[in-house]
C-alpha positions, 0 to 999 in steps of 0.5 A: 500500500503507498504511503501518503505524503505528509502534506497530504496526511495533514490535508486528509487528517484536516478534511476528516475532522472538517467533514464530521464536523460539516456533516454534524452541521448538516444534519442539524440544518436539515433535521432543524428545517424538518422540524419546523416545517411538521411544527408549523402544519401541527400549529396550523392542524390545531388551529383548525380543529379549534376553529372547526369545532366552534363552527358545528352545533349539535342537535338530536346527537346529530351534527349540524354546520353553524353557517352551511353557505360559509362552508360551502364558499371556504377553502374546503370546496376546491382542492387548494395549494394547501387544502384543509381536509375536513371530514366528521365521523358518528361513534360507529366512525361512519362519515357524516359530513365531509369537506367538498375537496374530498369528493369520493376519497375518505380520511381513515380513523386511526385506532392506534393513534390518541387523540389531539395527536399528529402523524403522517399517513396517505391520501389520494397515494399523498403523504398527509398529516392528520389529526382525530379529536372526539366530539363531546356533549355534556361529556359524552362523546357523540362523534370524531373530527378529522383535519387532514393538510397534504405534506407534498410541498413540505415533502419537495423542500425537504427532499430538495434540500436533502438533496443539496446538502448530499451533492454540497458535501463531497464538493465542499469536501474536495474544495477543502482538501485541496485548500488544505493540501495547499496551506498544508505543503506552504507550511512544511516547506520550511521542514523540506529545507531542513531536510535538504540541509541535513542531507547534505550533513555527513560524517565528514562535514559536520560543520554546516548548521541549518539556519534559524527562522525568523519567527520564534516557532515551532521549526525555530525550535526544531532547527535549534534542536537539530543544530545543538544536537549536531553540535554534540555529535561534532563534540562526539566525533571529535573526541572519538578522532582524538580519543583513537589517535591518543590511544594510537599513540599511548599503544605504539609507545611502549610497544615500541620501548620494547622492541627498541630493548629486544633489538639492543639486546639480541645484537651481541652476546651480553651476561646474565645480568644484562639480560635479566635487567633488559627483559625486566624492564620489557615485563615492566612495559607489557605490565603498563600496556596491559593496565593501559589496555585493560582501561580502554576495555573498561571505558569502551564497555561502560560508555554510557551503557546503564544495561551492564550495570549490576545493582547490588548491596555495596559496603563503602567501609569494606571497599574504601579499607580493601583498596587501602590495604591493595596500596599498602605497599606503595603506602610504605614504600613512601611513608605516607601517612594514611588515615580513614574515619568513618562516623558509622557503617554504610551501605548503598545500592550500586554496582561494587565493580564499578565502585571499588575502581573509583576508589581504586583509582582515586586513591591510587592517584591521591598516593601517586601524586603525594610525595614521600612522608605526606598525608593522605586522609579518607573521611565517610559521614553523612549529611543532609540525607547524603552519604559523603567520601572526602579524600585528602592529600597534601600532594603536588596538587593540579593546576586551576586551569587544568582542572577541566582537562583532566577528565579527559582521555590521556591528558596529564597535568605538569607531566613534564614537570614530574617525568617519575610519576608514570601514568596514563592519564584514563584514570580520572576519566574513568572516575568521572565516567562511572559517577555518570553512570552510578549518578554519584556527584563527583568534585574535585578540587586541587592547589598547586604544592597545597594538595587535591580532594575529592569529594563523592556524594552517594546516594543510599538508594542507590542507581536510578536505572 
């Protein structure tokens, strides 16, 4: 089945909500014009049934006309534009006296109808509508009246205007849907060159934006939620650009220090020392590759993907000391003077995979970048309904300006100003990647020669997946 055009969906979706409604209209006009046509020939019955029967007298329970000369000359003696059929029944419903414009036809008495009630019936192969009223004496009925007037000109107009209204309808139907199918393709015109200006958006031209309307409306809003989303797909291609090229060069450096080494080494003949110091120094880079490339595994499978997540009771105590005790031998190996107080036992729901490694990778940078016989503190309370971790160091700190670039991928603050500290420069992009995902509030901030803090903010119930 061919789908329609949206231009024509908007005119056909316009004419159907349009064509009710003008039928609903319609029908109202009509049945309105009917009802008051029936309303004005009751009126008109009525008046004649009142008129007729103060015309007659009645005398030995025999019906007698006040004026016979009158009658003879009124409406009743020839067949009129509108005639008024008049005919007087006795109790056995025998016509007694009837008008002249009758001549031979005779109305029918109606058992089924009460009385001073209208309806329709037939006379002369005629639709007509009728009335029957007793005759009363004293109270005792004596006789009926029937008043008859023809429906043939109401019946014309009636079926006339039926008959317009029913050929109208599709005319005015088809008239509006095209006036619709026109105010309709003029409308979306605008959204036909968005279209063609996002077709014309590729991977590698990601620079054009659609131009904004004039008018503050809806398509205003459209093109600038396009254009901010091409933004952040630019922002997202970019990264992703610089991410690989990052990670390009982070792989092929240390592969290349070891190949460097093995080719040094194979090219003469050298002593058990010599080669025990060299393929130790390649297993110390495999080691760093191996730690490298396991983060990247990490990023690339939680990059914004909540599905992996598994949502668990997490003891914060149990974690924070375990990641403490993993460092212990960095802790001596420095001096460094750890300290960890928590105020009571907490628990939130989290993932404690994801968890643990933002710990693992806080703290192992709070001990990284805090030199020998420092301080590092890691502090659990609760405030205002909130889980807190705080994590001190009096370390070599990070730059005020840095502090924004040093979530991203493989960028290392004052890395030339301290070549010993060795790193990849993932760790605090992985940290704020989870805290993302585990929606824990994540700050951080730090002073050149002063120190850095972290502070985490949990909540106890934990993931809103």
């Amino acid at each position: 089945m061919t789908q329609l055009s949206f231009k024509n969906r908007i005119a056909l979706n316009y004419i159907i909500t349009t064509g009710l409604l003008i039928l609903v209209v319609f029908a109202a006009i009509y049945f309105t014009v009917k009802f008051t046509v029936y309303k004005h020939l009751d009126e008109n019955l009525k008046i004649e049934i009142e008129n007729h029967l103060k015309e007659i007298k009645i005398e030995n329970n025999m019906v007698f006309l006040m004026d016979a000369e009158e009658w003879e000359e009124r409406e009743h003696n020839s067949v009129d534009v509108n005639p008024v059929f008049v005919q007087f029944l006795d109790l056995h419903k025998k016509v007694i006296e009837k008008s002249p414009n009758l001549k031979n036809e005779v109305l029918v008495f109606h058992d089924n109808v009460g009385f001073y009630k209208t309806f329709d019936t037939t006379l002369l192969k005629s639709t007509v509508r009728q009335i029957q009223v007793p005759l009363d004496i004293k109270s005792k009925k004596i006789g009926y009246l029937i008043i008859a007037m023809p429906l043939t000109d109401s019946t014309k107009v009636l079926n006339n205007l039926f008959e317009t209204l029913l050929i109208a309808f599709p005319f005015i139907l088809i008239l509006l849907f095209l006036i619709a199918r026109f105010f309709a393709g003029r409308s979306i015109r605008p959204i036909n060159a968005i279209t063609d200006i996002s077709g014309m958006i590729t991977r590698d031209n990601l620079k054009t934006r659609i131009p904004l309307p004039k008018k503050l409306d809806e398509l205003y809003t459209l093109s600038e939620t396009i254009n901010n989303l091409l933004n952040r797909i630019e922002d997202a291609v970019e990264r992703e650009k610089q991410f690989a090229s990052d990670a390009s060069h982070e792989l092929r450096t240390p592969l290349t220090v070891i190949k460097g080494t093995l080719e040094v080494l194979i090219r003469k003949p050298r002593n058990n020392k010599e080669y025990e110091e060299k393929i130790n120094y390649c297993i110390n880079e495999v080691d760093n590759l191996n730690i490298l490339v396991d983060q990247l595994l990490m990023l690339a499978r939680f990059e914004n993907q909540r599905h992996n997540i598994l949502s668990e009771s997490v003891y914060l105590n149990a974690v924070i000391l375990d990641v403490i005790t993993l460092n212990s031998e960095k802790i001596s190996s420095k001096a460094i003077h750890m300290k960890f107080d928590a105020e009571e036992e907490f628990y939130i729901n989290s993932d404690n995979y994801l968890v643990v490694t933002i710990f693992r990778n806080i703290i192992s940078n709070a001990l990284k970048y805090t030199n020998n016989g420092g301080h590092v503190s890691v502090s659990l309370f609760k405030e205002n309904n909130k889980i807190i971790c705080r994590i001190s160091d009096n370390g070599i700190g990070i730059k005020k300006t840095d502090l924004e670039a040093i979530f991203n991928p493989f960028f290392r603050s004052n890395s030339s100003v301290h070549p010993e500290i060795k790193g990849t420069g993932l760790g605090l992009s992985i940290v704020k990647r989870f805290t993302e995902l585990l929606d824990i509030k994540f700050q951080i901030e730090s002073r050149i020669n002063e120190g850095t803090t972290v502070v985490l903010e949990f909540n106890e119930e934990g993931i809103r997946l």
